[in-house]
N, C-alpha and C positions, 0 to 999 in steps of 0.2 A: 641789438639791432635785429629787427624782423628778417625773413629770409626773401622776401621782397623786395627791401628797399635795400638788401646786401647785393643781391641780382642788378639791381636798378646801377650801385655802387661800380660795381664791376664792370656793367657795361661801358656805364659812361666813360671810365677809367679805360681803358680798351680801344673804344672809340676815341679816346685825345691821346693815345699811342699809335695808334695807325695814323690818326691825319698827322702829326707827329714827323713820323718816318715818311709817307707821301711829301710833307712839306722840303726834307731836307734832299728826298730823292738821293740820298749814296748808298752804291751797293753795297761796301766792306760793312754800314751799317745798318742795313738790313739781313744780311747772312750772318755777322754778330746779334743780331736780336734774336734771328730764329734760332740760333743757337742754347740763347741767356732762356728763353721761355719755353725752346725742349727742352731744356732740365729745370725750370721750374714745372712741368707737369709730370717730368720721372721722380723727381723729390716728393713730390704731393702725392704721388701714384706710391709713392715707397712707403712714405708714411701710416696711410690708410692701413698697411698691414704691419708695417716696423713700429711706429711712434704710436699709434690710436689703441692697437690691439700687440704690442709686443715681441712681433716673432720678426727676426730680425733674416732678409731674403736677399744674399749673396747674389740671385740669377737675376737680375734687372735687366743686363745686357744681352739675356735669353731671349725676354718677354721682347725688351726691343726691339730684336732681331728676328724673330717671329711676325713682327708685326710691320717691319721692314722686307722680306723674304715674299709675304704675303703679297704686298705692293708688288713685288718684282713679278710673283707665280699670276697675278690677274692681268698683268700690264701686257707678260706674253700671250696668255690664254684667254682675256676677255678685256680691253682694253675697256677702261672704266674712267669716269673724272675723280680725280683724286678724295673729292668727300666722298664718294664711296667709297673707296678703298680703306680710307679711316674707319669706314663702319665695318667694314668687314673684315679688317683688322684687329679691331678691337674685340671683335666676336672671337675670334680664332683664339687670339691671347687671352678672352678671359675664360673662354674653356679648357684654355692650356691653362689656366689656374686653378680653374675647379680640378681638374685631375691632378696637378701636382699637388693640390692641398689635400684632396683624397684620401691619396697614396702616403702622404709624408704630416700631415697636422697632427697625426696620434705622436707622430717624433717631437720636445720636447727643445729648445733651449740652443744648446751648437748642432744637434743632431740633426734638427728641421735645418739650421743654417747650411752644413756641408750638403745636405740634400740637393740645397735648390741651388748650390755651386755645381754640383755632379750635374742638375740637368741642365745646366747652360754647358758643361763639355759635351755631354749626348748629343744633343742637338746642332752643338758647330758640326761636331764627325758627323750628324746626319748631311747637314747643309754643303758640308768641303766633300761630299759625295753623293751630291745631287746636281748632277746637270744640268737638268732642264734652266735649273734658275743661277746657273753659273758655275757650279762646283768649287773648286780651288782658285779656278782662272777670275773668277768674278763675271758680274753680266755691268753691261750698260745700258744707263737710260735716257736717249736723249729728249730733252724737255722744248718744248716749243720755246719763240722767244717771246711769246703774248701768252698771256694767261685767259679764258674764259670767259676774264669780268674786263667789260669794256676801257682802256684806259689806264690797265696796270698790266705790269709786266710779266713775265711767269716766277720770278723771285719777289713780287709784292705778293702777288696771288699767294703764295705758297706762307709766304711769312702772316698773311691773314688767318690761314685756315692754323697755322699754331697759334697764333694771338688767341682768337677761338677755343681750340683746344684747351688753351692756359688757363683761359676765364670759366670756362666748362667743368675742369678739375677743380678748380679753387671755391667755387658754388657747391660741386660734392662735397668736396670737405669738411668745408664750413656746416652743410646742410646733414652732414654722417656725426660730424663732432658734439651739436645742439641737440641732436633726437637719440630716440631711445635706443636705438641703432648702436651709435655712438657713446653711450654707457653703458651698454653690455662690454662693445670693443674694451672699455678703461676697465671693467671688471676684471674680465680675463687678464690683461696687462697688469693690473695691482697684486690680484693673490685669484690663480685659474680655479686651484682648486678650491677656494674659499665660494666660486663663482658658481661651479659644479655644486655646492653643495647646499648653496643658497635656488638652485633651481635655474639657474642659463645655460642656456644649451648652447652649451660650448663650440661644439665641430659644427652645428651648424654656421653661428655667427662668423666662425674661422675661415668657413668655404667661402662666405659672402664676402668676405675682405679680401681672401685671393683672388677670387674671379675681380670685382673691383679692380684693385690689385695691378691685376695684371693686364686688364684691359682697359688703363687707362695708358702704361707703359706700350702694349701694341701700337696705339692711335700717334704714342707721340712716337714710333717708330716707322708709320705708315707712308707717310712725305718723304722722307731721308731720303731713296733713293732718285726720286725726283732734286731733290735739294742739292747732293752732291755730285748729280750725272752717274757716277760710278759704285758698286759696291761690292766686297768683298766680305768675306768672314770673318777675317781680322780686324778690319772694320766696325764691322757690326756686333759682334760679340768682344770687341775693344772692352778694354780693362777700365779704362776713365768713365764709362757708363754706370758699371757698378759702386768704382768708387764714389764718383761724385752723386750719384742716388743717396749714399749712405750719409754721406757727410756733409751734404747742405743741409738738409733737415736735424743732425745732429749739432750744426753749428749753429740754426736757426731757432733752433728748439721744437720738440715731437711732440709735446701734447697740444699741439695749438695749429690751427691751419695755415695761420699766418709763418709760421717760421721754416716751412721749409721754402715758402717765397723768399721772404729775406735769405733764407742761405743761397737759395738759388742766383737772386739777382746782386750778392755780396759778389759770391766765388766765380759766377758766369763772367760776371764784367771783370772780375781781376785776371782769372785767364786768357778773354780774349785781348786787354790789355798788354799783358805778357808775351801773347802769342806773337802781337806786332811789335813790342819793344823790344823783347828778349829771342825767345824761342819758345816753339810748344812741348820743349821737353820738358819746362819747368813746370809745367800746369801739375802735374800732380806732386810736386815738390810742395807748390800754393797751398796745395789741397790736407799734406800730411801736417806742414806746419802751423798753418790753422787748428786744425780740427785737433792737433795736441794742445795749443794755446788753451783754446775754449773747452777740452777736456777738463782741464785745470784751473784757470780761471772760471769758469762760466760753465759748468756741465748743465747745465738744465739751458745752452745756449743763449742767444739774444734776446730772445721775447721773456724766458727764465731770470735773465740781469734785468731787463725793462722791471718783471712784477716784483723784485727786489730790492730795488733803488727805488720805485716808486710807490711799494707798499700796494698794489693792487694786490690782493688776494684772492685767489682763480678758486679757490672753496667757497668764495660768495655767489657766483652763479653757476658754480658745477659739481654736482655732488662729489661727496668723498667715495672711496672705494667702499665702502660698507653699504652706504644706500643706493650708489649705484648695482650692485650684486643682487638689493633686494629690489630696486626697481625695476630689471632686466628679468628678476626669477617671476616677478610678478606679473609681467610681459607677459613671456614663456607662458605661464601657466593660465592665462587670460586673455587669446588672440584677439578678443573682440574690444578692446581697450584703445581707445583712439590713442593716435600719433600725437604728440606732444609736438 
């Protein structure tokens, strides 16, 4: 599918989820949707650097909360309409990815993973000792009860601007996984240093997946505090951020853009199910027992079973790791080579 008529796909898709939600007008299921499609755009955000390019990023709930934090520091100091604050969100977070990728992509395997765990604690101890933007006590945000755009509410408005977001990610992905971009990422992921030695430069294409990375996880962190009125650091650097970044895209399957959708929209809607049948303490119970199932049965996840059972084979339109290596070193070594 051309990157066109994938765009064209998505929007339409998009646009008969919102008039969708408009038509049913309930709130529990508008605050469950922005929920189910904030984390299909942290899954997607996680993948770009976990599932595309390998390096598996414990600090999800950093970037989040960075990106969340951000919102709260412009709302005191420069009251903004919320799509700003996404853009400049996302900027913040994905220079906090360039520098954590920096400082830590020469680290390797678990060593880059505890990394970027260490800096999601830095950063809460910076945040639970920063006042301006609540410190420990938390700040609050109250939200008008009309949104900007004529005729929706300020919880429609808000679940738009994620829809958006959701579709925005899922178009990178898809458009980083098809281009040359996106075979370098699979090179380093298959064998780094077969990648290095074929001629891809490595730390480069690595910094470009954290900034990515992480400024896609800012943007979907950017709303939150509008979203929930209140926030804290407990909150925001919440432990179910990371997890469920990790394990949708593991459940859904990493080399494909599609699957950390499916994970997202699998485990989003069984949690918030949960949340109202049971309790939300089970949600990360949902979370471990899946993602052992599908460990076991299904390791290459959902989309991984789909080309399984149906015999698609993903070497028909995406190189293997050998010529991806040589079509990346050949990039590299040839800037003036049009994009594919």
């Amino acid at each position: 599918m051309r990157n066109s008529l994938f765009i064209l796909v998505v929007s339409l898709v998009a646009a008969a989820v919102f008039a969708a939600a408009l038509l049913l007008r309930s709130d529990y299921l508008l605050f469950a949707g922005y929920t189910v499609l904030q984390f299909v755009v942290l899954a997607t955000a996680w993948n770009i650097l976990g599932g595309y390019t390998g390096y598996v990023n414990f600090g999800t709930a950093a970037f989040f909360a960075v990106g969340a934090y951000t919102s709260v520091f412009l709302h005191k100091a420069f009251p903004l309409p919320v799509p700003v604050m996404v853009v400049v969100a996302g900027a913040v977070a994905g220079l906090l990815g360039f520098g954590m990728g920096y400082l830590t992509l020469r680290l390797r395997g678990a060593f880059f993973s505890i990394a970027t765990l260490a800096l999601a604690v830095v950063l809460q101890t910076v945040v639970v000792n920063w006042h301006y933007v609540g410190g420990s006590r938390g700040a609050y945000i109250l939200r008008p009860p009309a949104g900007p755009i004529a005729g929706l509410s300020y919880i429609e408005y808000l679940f738009l601007i994620m829809l958006a977001l959701a579709a925005l990610s899922l178009i990178a992905a898809r458009a980083i996984e098809c281009s040359r971009l996106g075979y370098g990422f699979a090179a380093i992921r298959d064998d780094e240093l077969a990648a290095e030695a074929n001629g891809v430069p490595t730390l480069r294409l690595k910094l470009i997946a954290t900034t990515i990375s992480g400024a896609f996880m800012g943007m979907a962190g950017a709303p939150f505090p509008s979203y929930i009125g209140y926030i804290e650091p407990a909150s925001a650097f919440g432990l179910p951020y990371a997890v469920n970044a990790i394990a949708m895209p593991m459940i859904g399957g990493t080399t494909s853009w599609a699957g950390p959708l499916i994970g997202a929209v699998l485990l989003g809607s069984l949690q918030q199910i949960a949340t109202v049948t049971i309790s939300s303490a089970v949600n990360l119970l949902i979370v471990g027992l899946l993602l052992v199932g599908f460990v076991i049965v299904a390791p290459n996840g959902i989309v991984g079973l789909w080309q399984r059972f149906f015999g698609r084979n993903r070497t028909s339109w995406r190189p293997s790791s050998k010529s991806t290596a040589s079509a990346s070193g050949s990039a590299a070594s040839s800037p003036s080579t049009p994009s594919a």
